[in-house]
RODO-2510 file (C-alpha; in nm, 4 decimals, decimal comma):
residues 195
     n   res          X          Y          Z
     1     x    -2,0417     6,6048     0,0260
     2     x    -2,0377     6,9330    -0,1356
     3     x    -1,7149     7,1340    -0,0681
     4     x    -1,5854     7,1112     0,3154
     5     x    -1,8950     7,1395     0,5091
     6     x    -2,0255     6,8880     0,7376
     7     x    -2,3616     7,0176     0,7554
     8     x    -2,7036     6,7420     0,6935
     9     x    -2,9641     6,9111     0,5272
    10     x    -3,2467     6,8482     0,7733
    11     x    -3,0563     6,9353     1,0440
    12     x    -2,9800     7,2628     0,8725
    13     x    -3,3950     7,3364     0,8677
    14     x    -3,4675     7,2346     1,2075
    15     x    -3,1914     7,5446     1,3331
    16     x    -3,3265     7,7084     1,0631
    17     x    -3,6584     7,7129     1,2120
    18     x    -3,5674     7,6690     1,5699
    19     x    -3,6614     8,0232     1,7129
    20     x    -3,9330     8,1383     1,3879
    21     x    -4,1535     8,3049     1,5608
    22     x    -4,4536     8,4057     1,3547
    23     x    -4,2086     8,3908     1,0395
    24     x    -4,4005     8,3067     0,7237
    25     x    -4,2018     8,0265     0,5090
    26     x    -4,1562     7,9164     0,1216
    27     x    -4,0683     7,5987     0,0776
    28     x    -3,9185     7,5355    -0,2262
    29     x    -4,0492     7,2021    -0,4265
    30     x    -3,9169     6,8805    -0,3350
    31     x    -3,6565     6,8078    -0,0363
    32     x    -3,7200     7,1808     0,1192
    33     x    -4,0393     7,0900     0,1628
    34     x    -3,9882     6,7730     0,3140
    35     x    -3,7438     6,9430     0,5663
    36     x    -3,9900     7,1770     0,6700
    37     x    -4,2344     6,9534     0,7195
    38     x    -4,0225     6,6809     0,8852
    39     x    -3,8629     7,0105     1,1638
    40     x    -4,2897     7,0631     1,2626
    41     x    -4,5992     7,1640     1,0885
    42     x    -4,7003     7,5232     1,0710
    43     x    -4,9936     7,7080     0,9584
    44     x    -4,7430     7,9814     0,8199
    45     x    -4,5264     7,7402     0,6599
    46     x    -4,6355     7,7567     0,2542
    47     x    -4,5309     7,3750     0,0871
    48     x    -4,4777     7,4648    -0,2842
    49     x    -4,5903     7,2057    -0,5381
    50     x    -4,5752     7,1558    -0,8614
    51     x    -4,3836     7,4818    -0,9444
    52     x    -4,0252     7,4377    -0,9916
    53     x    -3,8189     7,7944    -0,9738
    54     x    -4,1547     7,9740    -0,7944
    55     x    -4,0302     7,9781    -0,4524
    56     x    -3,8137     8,3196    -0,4018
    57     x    -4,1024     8,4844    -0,5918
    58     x    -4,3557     8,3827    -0,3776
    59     x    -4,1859     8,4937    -0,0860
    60     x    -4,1113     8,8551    -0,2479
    61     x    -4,5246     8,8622    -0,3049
    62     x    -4,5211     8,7514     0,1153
    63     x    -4,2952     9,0122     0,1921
    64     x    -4,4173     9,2625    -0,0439
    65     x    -4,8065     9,1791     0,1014
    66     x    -4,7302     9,1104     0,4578
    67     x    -4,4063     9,4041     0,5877
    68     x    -4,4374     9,3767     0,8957
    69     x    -4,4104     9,0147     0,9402
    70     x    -4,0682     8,8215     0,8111
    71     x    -4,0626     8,5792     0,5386
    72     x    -3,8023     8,2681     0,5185
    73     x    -3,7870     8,0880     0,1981
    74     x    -3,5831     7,7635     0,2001
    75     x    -3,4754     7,6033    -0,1364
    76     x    -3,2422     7,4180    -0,3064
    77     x    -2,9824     7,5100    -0,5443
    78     x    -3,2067     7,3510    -0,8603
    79     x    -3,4635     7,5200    -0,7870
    80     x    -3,2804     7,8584    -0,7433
    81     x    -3,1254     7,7992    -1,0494
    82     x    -3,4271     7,7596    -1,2256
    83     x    -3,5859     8,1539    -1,0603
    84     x    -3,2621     8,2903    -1,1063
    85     x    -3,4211     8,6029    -1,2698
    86     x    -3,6043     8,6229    -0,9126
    87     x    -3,3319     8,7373    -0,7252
    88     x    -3,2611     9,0806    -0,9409
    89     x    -3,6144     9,1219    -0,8827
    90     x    -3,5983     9,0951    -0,5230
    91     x    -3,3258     9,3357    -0,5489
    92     x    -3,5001     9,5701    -0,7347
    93     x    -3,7889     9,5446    -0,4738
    94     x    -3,5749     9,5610    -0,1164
    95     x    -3,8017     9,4156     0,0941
    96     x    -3,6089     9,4261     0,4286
    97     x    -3,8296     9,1238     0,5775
    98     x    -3,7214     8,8828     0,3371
    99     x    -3,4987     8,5922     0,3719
   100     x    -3,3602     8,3494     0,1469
   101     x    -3,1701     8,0040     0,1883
   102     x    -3,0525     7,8083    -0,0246
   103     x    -2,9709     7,4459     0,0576
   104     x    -2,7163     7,3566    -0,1665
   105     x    -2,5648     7,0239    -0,2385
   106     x    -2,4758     7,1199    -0,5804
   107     x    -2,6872     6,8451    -0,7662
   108     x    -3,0789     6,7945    -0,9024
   109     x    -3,1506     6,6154    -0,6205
   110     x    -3,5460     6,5554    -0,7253
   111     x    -3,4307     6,4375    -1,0261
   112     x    -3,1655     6,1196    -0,9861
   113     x    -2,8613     6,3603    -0,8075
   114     x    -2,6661     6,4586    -1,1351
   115     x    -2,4389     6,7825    -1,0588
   116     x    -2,6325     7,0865    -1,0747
   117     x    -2,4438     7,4495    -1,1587
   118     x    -2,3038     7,5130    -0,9088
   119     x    -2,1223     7,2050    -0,8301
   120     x    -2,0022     7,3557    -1,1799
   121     x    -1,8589     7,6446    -1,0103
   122     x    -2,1954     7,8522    -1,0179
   123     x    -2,2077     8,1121    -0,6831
   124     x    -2,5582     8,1874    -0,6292
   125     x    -2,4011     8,4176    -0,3113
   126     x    -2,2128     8,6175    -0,5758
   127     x    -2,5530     8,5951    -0,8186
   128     x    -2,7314     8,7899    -0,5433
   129     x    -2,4807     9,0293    -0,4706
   130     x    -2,4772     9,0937    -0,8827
   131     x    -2,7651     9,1473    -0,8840
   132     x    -2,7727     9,3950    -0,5918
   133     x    -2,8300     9,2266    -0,2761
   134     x    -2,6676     9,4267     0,0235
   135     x    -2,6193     9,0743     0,2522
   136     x    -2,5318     8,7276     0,0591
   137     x    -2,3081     8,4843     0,2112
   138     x    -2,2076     8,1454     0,1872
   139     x    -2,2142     7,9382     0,4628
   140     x    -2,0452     7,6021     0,5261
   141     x    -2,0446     7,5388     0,9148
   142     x    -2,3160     7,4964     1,2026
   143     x    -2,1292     7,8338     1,3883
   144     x    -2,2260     8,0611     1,1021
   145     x    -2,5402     7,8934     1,0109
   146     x    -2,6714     7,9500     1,3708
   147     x    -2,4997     8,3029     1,3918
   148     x    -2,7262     8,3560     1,0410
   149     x    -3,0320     8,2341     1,1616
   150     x    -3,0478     8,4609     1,4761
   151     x    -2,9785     8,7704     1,3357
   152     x    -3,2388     8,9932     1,2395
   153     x    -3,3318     9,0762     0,8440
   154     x    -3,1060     9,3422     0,7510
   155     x    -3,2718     9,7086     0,7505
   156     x    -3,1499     9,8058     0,3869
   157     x    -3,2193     9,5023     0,1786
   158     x    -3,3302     9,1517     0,1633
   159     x    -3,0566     8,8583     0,2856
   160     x    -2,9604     8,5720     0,1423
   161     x    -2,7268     8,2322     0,2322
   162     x    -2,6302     7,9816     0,0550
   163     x    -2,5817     7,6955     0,2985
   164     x    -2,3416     7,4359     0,2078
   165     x    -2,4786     7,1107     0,2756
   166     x    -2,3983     6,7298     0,2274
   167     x    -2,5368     6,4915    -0,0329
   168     x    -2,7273     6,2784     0,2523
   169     x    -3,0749     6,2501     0,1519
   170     x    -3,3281     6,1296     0,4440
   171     x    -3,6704     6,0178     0,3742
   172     x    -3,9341     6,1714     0,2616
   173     x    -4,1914     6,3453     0,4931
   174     x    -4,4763     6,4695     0,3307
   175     x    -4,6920     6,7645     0,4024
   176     x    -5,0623     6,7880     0,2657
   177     x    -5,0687     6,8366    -0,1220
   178     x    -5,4010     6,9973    -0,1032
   179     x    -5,3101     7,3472    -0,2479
   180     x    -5,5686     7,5224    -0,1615
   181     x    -5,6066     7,3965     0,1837
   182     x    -5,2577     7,5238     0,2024
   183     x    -5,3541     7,8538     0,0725
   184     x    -5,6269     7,9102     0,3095
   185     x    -5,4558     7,8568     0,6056
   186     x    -5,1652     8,0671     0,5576
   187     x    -5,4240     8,3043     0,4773
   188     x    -5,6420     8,2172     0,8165
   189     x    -5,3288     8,3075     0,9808
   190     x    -5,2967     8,5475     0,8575
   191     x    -5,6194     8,6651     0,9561
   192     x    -5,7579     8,6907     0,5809
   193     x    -6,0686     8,5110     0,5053
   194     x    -5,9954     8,1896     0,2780
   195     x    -6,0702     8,2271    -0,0777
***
């Protein structure tokens, strides 16, 4: 367990995603995506392979490209850590339609579960609000996760949360791998014509 939080990954995602709307998601590689997959297919949701650290800069491009529509992306604290030059850029950029969460269980989960940064004391809340960010928090219980998740993107920035989570690990459910396909029908709709 990572701190004193009680909260299961994949049960985080499916609240998460409970009330989405037309929300356009970023999966970050690996368990995100799973989790995503596993709380219902989506032809907004955006399943990231093969590019570690990509995620939160994807979803600036989505929010950046697409203002009036909001943009979740959902990662873990690895992969974060890897973009962590993308969150002063999304600072420096303000889109107020973009969300980030971060499900952290402080280790490399992808990898064999050795302790990532920040079970090394690493605050990727406090990161964001370095680097600008006018709403970070950390969140460690189902109350403020829910509270998080229902509140509208902040008018004056971009938001972020770190959410707490256990080291439980459920099995895998996969999405298609087909990047392109996956491409074109967040595009489609979208209503842009696949590429």
């Amino acid at each position: 367990m990572t701190g004193n939080t009680n909260i299961e990954r994949r049960q985080a995602v499916r609240r998460i995603l409970a009330n989405r709307g037309e929300t356009l998601v970023v999966c970050g590689l690996g368990s995100s995506t799973y989790d995503v997959f596993a709380a219902g297919d989506h032809d907004r949701n955006f399943y990231l392979w093969g590019a570690m650290g990509g995620a939160v800069m994807i979803g600036l491009g989505l929010a950046i490209a697409q203002p009036d529509k909001p943009v979740l992306v959902i990662t873990g604290d690895g992969e974060a850590l890897m973009g962590l030059g993308a969150l002063a850029s999304v600072s420096a950029q303000k889109p107020d339609n973009l969300t980030i969460m971060v499900l952290d269980n402080a280790h490399f989960g992808e990898t064999g579960m050795q302790p990532s940064h920040t079970g090394h004391g690493v605050d990727l809340a406090e990161v964001a609000n370095a680097c600008g960010f006018n709403n970070s928090q950390t969140i460690t219980d189902y109350d403020s996760l829910d509270a998080f998740s229902n509140t509208p993107n902040a008018a004056n920035g971009p938001r972020l949360a770190v959410v707490k989570i256990t080291t439980e690990n459920p099995e895998r459910a996969l999405p298609n791998l087909d990047g392109v396909y996956i491409k074109n029908r967040v595009r489609s709709s979208l209503g842009i014509q696949p590429v």
